[in-house]
VEXDREN-2710 file (C-alpha; in Angstrom, 1 decimal):
% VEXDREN-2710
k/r/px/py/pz
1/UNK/40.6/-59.1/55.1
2/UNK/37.3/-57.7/53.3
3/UNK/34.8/-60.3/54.0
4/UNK/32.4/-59.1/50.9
5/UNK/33.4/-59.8/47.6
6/UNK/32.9/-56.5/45.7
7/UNK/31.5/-57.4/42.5
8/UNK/34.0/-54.4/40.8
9/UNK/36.4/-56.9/41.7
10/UNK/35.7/-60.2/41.1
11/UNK/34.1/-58.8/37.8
12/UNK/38.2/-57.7/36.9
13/UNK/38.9/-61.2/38.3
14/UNK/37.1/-63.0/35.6
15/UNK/37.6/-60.3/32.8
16/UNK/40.8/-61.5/32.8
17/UNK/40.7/-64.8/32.7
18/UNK/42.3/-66.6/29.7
19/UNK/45.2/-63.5/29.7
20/UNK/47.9/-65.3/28.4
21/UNK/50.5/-62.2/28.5
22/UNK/52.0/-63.1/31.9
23/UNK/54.5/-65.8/32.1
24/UNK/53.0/-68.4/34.6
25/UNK/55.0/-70.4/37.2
26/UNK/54.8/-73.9/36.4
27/UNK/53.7/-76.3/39.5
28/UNK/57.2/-77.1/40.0
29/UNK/58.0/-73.7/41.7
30/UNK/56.3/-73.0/44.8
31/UNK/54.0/-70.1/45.2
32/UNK/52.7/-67.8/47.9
33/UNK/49.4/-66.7/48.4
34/UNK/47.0/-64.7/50.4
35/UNK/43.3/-64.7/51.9
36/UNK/41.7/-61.7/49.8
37/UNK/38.2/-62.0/50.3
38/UNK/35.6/-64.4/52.3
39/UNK/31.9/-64.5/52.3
40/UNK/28.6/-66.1/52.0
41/UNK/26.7/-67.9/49.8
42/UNK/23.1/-69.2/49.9
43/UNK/22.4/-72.3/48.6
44/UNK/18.0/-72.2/48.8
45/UNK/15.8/-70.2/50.7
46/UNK/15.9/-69.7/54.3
47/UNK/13.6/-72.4/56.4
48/UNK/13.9/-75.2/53.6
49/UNK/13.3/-78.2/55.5
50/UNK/12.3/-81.8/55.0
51/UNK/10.0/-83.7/57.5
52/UNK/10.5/-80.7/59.8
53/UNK/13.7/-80.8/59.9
54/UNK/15.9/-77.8/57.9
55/UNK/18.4/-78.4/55.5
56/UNK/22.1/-77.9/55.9
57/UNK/23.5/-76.4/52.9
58/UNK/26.8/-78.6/53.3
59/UNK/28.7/-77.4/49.9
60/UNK/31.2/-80.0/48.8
61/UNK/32.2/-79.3/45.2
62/UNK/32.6/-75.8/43.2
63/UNK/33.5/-75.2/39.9
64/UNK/34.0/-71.9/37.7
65/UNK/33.8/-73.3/34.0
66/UNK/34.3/-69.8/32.5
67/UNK/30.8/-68.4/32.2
68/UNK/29.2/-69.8/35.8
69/UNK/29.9/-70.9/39.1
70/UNK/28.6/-74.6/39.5
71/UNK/27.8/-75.6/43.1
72/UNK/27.0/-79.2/44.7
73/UNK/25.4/-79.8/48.1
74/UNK/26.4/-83.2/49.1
75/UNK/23.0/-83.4/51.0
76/UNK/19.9/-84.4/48.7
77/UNK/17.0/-81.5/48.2
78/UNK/13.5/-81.8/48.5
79/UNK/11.3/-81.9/45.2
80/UNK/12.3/-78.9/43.1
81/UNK/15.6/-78.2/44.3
82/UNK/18.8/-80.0/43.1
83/UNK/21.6/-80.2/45.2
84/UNK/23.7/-79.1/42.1
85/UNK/23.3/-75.7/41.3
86/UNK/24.5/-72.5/39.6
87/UNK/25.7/-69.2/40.4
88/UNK/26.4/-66.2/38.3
89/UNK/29.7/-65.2/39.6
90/UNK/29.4/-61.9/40.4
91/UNK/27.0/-62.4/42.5
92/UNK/28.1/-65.0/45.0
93/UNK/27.1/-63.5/47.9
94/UNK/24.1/-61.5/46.6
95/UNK/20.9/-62.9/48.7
96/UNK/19.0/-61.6/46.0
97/UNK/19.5/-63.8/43.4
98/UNK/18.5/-67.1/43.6
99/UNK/20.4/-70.2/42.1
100/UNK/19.3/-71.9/39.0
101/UNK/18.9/-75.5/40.2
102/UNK/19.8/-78.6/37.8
103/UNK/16.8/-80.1/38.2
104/UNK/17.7/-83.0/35.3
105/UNK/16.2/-86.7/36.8
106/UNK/20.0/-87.3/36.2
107/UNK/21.4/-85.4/39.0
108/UNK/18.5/-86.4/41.5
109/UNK/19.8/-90.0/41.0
110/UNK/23.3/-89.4/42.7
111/UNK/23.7/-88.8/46.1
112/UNK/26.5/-87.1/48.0
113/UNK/28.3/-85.2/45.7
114/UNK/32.3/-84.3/46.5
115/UNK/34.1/-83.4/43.4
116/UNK/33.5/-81.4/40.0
117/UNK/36.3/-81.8/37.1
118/UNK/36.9/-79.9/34.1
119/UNK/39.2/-80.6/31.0
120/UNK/41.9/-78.8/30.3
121/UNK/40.1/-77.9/26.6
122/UNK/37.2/-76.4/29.3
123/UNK/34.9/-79.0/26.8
124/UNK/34.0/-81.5/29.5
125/UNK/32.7/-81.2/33.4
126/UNK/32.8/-84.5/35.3
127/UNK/30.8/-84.3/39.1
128/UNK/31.6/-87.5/41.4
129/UNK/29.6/-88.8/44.3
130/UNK/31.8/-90.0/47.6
131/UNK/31.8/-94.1/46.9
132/UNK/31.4/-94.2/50.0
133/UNK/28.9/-96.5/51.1
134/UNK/27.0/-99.8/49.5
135/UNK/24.4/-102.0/50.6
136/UNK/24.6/-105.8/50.4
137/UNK/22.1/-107.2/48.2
138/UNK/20.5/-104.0/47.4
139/UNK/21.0/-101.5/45.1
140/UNK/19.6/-99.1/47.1
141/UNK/22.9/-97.1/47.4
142/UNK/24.1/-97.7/44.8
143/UNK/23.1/-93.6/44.0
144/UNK/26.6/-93.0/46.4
145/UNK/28.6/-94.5/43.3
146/UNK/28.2/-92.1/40.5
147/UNK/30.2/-90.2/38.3
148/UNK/28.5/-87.8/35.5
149/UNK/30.1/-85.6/32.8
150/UNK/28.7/-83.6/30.3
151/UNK/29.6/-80.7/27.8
152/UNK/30.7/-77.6/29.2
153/UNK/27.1/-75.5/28.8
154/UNK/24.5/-78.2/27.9
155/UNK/24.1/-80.3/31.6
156/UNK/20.5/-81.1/30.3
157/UNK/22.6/-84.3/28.5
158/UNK/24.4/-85.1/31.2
159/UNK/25.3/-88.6/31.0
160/UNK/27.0/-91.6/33.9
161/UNK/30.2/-92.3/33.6
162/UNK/30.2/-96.1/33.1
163/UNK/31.2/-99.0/30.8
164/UNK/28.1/-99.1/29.0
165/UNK/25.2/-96.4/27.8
166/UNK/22.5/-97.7/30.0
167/UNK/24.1/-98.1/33.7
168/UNK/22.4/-95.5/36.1
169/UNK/25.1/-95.3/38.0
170/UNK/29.3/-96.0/37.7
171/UNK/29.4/-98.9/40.6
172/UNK/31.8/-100.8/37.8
173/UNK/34.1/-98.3/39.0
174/UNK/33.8/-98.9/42.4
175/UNK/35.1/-102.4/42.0
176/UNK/38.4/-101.4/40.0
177/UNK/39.1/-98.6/42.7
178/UNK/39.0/-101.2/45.4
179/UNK/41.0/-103.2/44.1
180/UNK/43.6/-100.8/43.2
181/UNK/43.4/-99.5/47.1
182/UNK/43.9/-103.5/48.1
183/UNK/46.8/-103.9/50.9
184/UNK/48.5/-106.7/53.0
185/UNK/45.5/-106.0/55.5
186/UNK/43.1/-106.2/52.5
187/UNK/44.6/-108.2/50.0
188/UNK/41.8/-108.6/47.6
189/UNK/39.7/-105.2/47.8
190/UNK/39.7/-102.5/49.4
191/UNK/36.1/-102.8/51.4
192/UNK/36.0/-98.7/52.6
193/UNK/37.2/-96.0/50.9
194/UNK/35.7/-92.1/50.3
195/UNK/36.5/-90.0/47.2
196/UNK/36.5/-86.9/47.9
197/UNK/38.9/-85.5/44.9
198/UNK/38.4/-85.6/40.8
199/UNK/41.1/-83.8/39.0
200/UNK/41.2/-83.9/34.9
201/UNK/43.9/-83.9/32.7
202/UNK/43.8/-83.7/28.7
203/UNK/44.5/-88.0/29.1
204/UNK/43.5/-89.2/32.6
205/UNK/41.4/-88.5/35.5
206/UNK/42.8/-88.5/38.8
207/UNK/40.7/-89.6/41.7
208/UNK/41.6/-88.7/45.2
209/UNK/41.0/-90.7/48.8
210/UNK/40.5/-89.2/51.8
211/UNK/39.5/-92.5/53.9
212/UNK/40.0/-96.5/53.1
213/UNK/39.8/-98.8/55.7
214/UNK/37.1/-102.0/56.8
215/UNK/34.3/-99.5/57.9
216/UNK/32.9/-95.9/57.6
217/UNK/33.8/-96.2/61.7
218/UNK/37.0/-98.2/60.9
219/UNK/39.7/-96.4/58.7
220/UNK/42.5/-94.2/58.3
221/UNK/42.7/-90.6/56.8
222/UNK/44.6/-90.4/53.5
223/UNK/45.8/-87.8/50.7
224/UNK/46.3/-90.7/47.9
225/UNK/45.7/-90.3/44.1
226/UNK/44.8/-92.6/41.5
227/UNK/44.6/-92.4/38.0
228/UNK/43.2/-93.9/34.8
229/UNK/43.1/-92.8/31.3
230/UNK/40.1/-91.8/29.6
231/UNK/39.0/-91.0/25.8
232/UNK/36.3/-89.6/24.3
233/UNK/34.1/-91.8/21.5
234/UNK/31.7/-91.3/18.9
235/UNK/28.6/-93.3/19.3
236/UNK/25.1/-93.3/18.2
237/UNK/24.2/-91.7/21.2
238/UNK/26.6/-89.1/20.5
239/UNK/29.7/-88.8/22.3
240/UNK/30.8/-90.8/25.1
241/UNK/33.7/-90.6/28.0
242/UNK/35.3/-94.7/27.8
243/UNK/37.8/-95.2/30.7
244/UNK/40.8/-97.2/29.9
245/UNK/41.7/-100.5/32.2
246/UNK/44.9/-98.8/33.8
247/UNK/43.9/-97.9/37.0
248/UNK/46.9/-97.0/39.3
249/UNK/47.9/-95.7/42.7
250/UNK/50.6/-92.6/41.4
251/UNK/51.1/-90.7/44.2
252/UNK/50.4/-91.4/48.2
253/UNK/51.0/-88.1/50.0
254/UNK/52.3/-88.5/53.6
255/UNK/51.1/-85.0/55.0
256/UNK/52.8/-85.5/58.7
257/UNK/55.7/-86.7/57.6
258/UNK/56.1/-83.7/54.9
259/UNK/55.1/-80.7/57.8
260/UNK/54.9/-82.8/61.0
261/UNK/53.7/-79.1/62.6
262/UNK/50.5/-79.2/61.0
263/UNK/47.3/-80.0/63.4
264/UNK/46.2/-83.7/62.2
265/UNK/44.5/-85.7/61.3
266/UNK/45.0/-84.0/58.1
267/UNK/43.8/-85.7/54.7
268/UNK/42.8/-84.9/51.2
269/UNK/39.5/-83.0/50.3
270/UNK/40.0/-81.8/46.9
271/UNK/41.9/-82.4/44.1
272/UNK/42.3/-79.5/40.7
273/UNK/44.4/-79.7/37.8
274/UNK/44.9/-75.8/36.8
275/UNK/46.1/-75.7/33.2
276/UNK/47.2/-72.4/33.2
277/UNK/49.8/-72.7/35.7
278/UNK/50.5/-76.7/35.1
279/UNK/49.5/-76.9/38.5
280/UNK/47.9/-80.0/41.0
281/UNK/46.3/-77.8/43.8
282/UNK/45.7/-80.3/46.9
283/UNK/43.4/-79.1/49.7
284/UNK/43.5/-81.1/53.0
285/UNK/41.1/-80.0/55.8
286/UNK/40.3/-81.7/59.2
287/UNK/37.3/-82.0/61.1
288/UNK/38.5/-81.9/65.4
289/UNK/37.0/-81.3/68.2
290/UNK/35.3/-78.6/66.7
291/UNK/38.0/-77.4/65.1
292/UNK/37.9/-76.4/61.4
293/UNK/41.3/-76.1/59.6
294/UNK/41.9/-76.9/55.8
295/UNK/45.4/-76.0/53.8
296/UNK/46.2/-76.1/50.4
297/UNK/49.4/-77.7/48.2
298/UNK/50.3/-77.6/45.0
299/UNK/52.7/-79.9/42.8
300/UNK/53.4/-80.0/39.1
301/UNK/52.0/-83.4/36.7
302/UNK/55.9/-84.3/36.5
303/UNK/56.3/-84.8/40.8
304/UNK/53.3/-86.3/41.1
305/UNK/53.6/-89.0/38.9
306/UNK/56.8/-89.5/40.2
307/UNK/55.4/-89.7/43.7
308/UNK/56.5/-86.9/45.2
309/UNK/55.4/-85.3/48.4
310/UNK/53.1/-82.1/47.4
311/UNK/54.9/-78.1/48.5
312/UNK/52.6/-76.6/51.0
313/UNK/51.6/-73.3/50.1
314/UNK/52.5/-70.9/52.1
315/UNK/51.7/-67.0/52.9
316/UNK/54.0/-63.5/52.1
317/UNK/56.3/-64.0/55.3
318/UNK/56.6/-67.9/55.0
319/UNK/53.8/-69.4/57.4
320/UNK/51.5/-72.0/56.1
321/UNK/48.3/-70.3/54.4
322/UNK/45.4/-71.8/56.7
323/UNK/41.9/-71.2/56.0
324/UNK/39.6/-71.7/59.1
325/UNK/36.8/-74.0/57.2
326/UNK/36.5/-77.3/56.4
327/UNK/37.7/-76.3/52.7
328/UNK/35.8/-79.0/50.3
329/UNK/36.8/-77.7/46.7
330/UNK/39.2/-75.2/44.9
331/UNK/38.6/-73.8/41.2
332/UNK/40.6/-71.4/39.3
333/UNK/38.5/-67.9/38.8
334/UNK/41.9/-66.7/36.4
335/UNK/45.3/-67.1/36.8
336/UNK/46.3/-65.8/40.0
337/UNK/42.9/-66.4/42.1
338/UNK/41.5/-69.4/43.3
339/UNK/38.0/-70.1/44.4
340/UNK/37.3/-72.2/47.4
341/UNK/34.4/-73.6/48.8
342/UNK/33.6/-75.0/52.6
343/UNK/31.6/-77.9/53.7
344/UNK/31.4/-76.9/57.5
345/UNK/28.4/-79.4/57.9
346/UNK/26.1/-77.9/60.9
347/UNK/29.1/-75.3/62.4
348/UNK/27.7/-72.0/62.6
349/UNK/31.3/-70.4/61.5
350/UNK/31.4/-66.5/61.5
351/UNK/32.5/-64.6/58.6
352/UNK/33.1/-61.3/59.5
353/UNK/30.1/-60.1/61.5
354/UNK/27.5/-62.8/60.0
355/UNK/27.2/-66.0/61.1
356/UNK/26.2/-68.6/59.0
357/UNK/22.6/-69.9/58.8
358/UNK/21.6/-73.4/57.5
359/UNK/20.9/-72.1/54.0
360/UNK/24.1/-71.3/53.5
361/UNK/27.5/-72.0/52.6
362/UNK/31.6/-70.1/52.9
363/UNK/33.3/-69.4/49.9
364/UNK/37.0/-68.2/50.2
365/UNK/39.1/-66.6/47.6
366/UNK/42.5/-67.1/47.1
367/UNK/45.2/-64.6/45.3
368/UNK/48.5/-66.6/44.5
369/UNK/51.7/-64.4/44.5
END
């Protein structure tokens, strides 16, 4: 494996994107893939540190939306650096060039980022937070429970994803998701979950669990999806994302049971709807005993509304492609290569001859066969 991107090729890579002379497999047929290229990407300058204590770039979403690569740490930044930031894509793992930080109050308001989303038109990005935590009687947290979108190019009008135009953050949500998570141990809500997937289609976005349970210290690891339809409205304020009231559970994956040889606890870390190849890409990725491990799946809209278990993805002679990071977001760079990015929190993983530094974060990319 080359562990530096050459910017010759990934500049071919994105050159091509939007070729529509190849006839794609749909997500119905399985694929095989390959490790092409691994390297690393910094995040802020070296030494960043708050209250003397340095910064962990722990990258959690990634998004190509045909021009940029956009980046999310899901840690916040000190003054003057956002923890959302952007990346020309040719030069990923230049040190050179620094990121443009959206610095936007918006995106300071949010806190722990896991997800971007883009329409299949490429007019909309979405960026969620976790959900993951709440305070009673304080909205102190409330930050954790925040979904924005804005147009494709113009993140300076970012807006929350809510019920109404003035909500700073899309906790209305949080209650619907709950509920829709609610069991016979948890009959009326769900009170723990973390969202660590946001997938878009041209009618719904799909949301996608990776832990429910009573407690951040008391749950279970999950790959489930939900969905719920959105539409886009014409307001004074210009245009807004509404979400319809059909939230749903449509597909709960049961990873052991599909390939009881993988290493577990295995569970869902990113969800991406690839329009070109009608394609749900699934990453799962554990986090054991100081083992990172993360694989990806793909399945087409059809199976997965039907509730069907995802197809593991699998290399040239038939073994499961396994990336050694905890993989925390896939986009497509074109039709036949995927871009992947790795939250391995404070691990110092090696990528070729460098080891990472806190400043810094692994990107993998992916060529599908």
């Amino acid at each position: 494996m080359n562990y530096r991107l050459p910017t010759i090729l990934l500049t071919a890579i994105l050159l091509s994107y939007g070729c529509k002379t190849t006839k794609l497999p749909t997500g119905s047929i399985p694929v095989t893939a390959q490790l092409t290229e691994e390297g690393l990407l910094n995040c802020f300058t070296p030494g960043t540190s708050v209250n003397g204590q340095p910064i962990w770039c722990e990258a959690s979403a990634v998004l190509f939306d045909g021009n940029d690569v956009l980046i999310a740490n899901d840690k916040d930044m000190p003054a003057g650096q956002s923890s959302v930031f952007v990346k020309k894509p040719t030069a990923l793992g230049d040190s050179t060039q620094a990121p443009a930080y959206l610095n936007q109050p918006i995106f300071g308001n949010a806190h722990k980022y896991e997800d971007f989303a883009q329409t299949p038109d490429r007019k909309f990005i979405f960026l969620t937070t976790a959900f993951d935590r709440v305070k009673p009687n304080s909205h102190d947290w409330d930050g954790f429970n925040t979904i924005l979108y804005w147009r494709n190019g113009d993140p300076d009008h970012a807006a929350v994803l809510a019920p109404d135009d003035t909500s700073r953050n899309s906790m209305a949500y949080r209650l619907r998701i709950g509920q829709v998570l609610a069991n016979d141990q948890f009959p009326g809500s769900m009170p723990y979950f973390k969202i660590e997937g946001l997938a878009a289609t041209d009618k719904q976005l799909l949301f996608g669990v990776r832990e429910e349970g009573k407690s951040y210290e008391s749950f279970s690891y999950r790959a489930k999806i939900i969905s719920v339809s959105y539409r886009v409205e014409k307001t004074n304020m210009g245009e807004r994302i509404r979400l319809d009231d059909d939230w749903k559970i449509v597909n709960n994956f049961d990873i052991a049971k599909a390939e009881p040889s993988l290493p577990q606890p295995l569970a869902l870390s990113s969800l991406e709807y690839d329009p070109q190849r009608k394609t749900v890409w699934m990453l799962t990725s554990l986090e054991a005993n100081g083992k990172l491990d993360a694989y990806l799946w793909s399945s087409s809209l059809t199976d997965l509304y039907a509730d069907k278990p995802f197809t593991l993805v699998r290399n040239a002679q038939g073994q499961p492609l396994s990336v050694s990071h905890k993989a925390e977001d896939i986009t497509p760079l074109d039709k036949n290569h995927l871009l992947l990015i790795h939250d391995d929190d404070r691990v110092r993983t090696q990528v070729g001859s460098r080891i990472r530094q806190p400043h810094q974060a692994a990107y993998t990319i992916i060529k599908l066969n």
